[in-house]
C-alpha positions as MATLAB code, in Angstrom:
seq = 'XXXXXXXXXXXXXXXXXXXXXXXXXXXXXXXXXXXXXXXXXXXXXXXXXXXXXXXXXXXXXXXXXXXXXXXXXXXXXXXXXXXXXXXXXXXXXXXXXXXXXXXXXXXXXXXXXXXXXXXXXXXXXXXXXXXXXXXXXXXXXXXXXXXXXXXXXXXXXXXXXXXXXXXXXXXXXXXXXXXXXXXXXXXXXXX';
ca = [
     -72.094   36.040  -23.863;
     -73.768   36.136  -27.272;
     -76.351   32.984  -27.024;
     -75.928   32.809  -31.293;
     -71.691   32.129  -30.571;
     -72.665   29.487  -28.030;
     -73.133   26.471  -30.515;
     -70.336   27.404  -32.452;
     -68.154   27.625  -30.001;
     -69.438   24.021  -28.915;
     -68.904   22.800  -32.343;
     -65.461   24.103  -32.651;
     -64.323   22.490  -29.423;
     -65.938   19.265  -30.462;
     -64.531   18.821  -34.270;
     -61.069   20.317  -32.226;
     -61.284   17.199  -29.953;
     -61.820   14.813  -32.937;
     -58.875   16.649  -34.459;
     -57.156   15.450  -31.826;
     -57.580   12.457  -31.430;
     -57.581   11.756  -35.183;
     -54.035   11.940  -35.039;
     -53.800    9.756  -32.198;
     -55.407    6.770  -33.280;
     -53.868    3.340  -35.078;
     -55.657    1.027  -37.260;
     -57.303   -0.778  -34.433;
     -58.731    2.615  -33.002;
     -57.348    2.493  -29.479;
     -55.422    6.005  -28.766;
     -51.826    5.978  -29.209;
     -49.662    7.026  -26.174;
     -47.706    9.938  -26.441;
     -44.147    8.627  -25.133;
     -43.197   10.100  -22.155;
     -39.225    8.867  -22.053;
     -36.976    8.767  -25.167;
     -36.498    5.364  -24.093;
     -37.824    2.368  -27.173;
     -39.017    0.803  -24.416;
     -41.148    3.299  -22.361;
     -38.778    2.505  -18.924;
     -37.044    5.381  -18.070;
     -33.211    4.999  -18.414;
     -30.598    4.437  -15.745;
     -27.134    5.202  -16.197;
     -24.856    2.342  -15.006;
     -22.633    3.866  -12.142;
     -19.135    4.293  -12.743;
     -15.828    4.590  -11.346;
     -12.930    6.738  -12.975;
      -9.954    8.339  -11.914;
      -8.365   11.948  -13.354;
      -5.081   10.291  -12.502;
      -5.047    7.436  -14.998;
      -7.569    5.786  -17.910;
      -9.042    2.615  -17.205;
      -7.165   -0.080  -18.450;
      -3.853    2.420  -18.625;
      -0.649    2.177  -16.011;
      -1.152    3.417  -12.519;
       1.223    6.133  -12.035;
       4.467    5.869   -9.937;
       3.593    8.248   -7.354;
       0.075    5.510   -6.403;
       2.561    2.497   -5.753;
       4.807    1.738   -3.561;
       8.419    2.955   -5.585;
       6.472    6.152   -5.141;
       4.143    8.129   -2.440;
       2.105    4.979   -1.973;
      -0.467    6.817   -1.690;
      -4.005    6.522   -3.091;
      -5.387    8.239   -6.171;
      -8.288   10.928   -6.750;
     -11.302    8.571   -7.857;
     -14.587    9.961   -9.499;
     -17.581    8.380   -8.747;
     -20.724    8.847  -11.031;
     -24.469    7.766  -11.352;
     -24.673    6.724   -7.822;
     -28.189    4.933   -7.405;
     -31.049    6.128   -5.786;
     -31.185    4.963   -2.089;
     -27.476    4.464   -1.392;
     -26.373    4.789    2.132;
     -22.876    4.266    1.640;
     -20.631    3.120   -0.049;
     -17.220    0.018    0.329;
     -14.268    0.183   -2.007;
     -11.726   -3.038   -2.492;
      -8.606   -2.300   -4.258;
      -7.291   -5.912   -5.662;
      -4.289   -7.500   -7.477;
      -5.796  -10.512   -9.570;
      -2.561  -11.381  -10.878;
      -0.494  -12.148   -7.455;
       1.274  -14.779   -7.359;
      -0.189  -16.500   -4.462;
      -3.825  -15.509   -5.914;
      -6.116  -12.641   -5.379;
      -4.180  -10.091   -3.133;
      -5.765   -7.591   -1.065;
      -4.337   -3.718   -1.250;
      -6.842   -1.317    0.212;
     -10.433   -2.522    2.117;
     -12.387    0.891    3.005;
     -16.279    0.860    4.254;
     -18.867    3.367    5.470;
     -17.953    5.851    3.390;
     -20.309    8.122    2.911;
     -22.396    8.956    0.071;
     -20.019   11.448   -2.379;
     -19.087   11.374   -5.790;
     -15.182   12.545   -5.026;
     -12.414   10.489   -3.398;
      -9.053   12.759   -2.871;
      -5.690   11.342   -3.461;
      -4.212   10.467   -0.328;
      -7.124   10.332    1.996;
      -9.262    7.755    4.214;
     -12.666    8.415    3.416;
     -14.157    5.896    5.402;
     -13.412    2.662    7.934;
     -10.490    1.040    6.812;
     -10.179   -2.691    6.977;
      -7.196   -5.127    7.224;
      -5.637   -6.009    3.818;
      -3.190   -8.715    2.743;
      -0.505   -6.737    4.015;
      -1.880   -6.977    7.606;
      -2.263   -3.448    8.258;
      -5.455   -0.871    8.199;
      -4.321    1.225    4.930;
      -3.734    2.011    1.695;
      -0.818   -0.085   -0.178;
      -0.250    0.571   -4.010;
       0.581   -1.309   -6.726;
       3.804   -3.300   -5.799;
       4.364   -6.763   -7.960;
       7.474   -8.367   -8.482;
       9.388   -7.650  -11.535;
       8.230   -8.639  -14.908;
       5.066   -8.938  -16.461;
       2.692   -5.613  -15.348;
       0.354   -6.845  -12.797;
      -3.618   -5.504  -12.941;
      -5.433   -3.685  -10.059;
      -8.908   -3.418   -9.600;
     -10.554   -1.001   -7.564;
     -14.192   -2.011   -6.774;
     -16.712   -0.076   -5.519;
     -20.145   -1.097   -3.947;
     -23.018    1.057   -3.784;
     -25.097   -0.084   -0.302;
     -28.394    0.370    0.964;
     -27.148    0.648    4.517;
     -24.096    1.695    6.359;
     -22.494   -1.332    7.839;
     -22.592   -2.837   11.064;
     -18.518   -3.256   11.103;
     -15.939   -2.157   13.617;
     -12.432   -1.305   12.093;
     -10.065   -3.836   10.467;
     -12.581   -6.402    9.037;
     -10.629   -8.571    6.269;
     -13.004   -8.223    2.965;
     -14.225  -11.883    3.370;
     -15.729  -10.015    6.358;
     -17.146   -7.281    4.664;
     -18.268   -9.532    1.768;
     -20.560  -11.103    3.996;
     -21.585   -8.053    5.875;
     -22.317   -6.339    2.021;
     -24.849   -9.742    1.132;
     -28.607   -8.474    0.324;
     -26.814   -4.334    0.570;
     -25.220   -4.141   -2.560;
     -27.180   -1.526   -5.132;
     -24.331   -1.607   -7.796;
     -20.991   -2.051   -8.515;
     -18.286   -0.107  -10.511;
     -14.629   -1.476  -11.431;
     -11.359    0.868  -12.617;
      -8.762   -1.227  -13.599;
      -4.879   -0.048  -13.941;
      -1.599   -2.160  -14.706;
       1.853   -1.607  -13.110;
       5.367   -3.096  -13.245;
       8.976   -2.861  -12.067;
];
């Protein structure tokens, strides 16, 4: 190498530098940091997991062929943003409006980690609902005013230690210190 390009080349890299970090420095001198997330906080962002079906919008009515005037059986459900370290998951299907409080339609645990429910299947341990019976039961309130369902899903950071048929006070305090996140898709039916 030419020994006359040598100090040139050194100055050029050194008013480069200053260049550099020219543009990187506030009023108070310290070096700005470039953002690495398009966050306005600097944490990176995590989507909130959610629960949806293709078979109804939240919030909409549950159609026929889900209760129990139809195929009483259950719907497709779509499962997204699942967070990091889940094990498995437990779903709880729920009429708030009952008459006798809170009823209990579908209790399923250990399912495994999947982002796609089918209609009509059992993707995991089933537990005892209200009904008294290991299963699926759909929407099915008396006549009048449209009752709301609830499915709930938990994301858990474990599979449980639970034989078949648990009632969900059961697996509510087998899911204590597990639960990652939860997801609710709502629905309304009457007769």
């Amino acid at each position: 190498m030419n020994r006359k390009l040598c100090p040139w080349l050194i100055i050029s890299v050194a008013l480069l530098t200053v260049a550099l970090l020219a543009g990187c420095v506030e009023d108070g001198g310290v070096p700005t940091p470039t953002p690495t997330t398009p966050s306005p906080a600097g944490v990176p962002v995590q989507m909130q997991m959610k629960l949806s079906s293709p078979e109804f919008e939240n919030g909409a009515p549950i159609p026929v062929r889900f209760t129990c005037d139809g195929n009483d059986i259950n719907p497709t459900l779509r499962i997204e943003n699942m967070p990091a370290g889940t094990k498995s998951l437990a779903l709880v299907l729920e009429d708030p409006d009952a008459p006798r409080g809170t009823w209990v339609h579908w209790i399923v645990y250990n399912i495994p980690v999947t982002l796609w429910i089918d209609e009509n299947s059992i993707p995991g341990t089933q537990g005892t609902n209200d009904y008294g019976v290991q299963q699926y039961r759909g929407s099915c309130p008396p006549s009048g005013t449209p009752h709301r369902y609830v499915f709930k899903l938990y994301a858990l950071d474990t599979e449980l230690d639970l034989g078949e048929g648990v009632e969900e006070a059961a697996l509510e305090m087998a899911m204590q210190g597990h639960i990652l996140e939860t997801a609710e898709l709502s629905g309304s039916y009457s007769r």
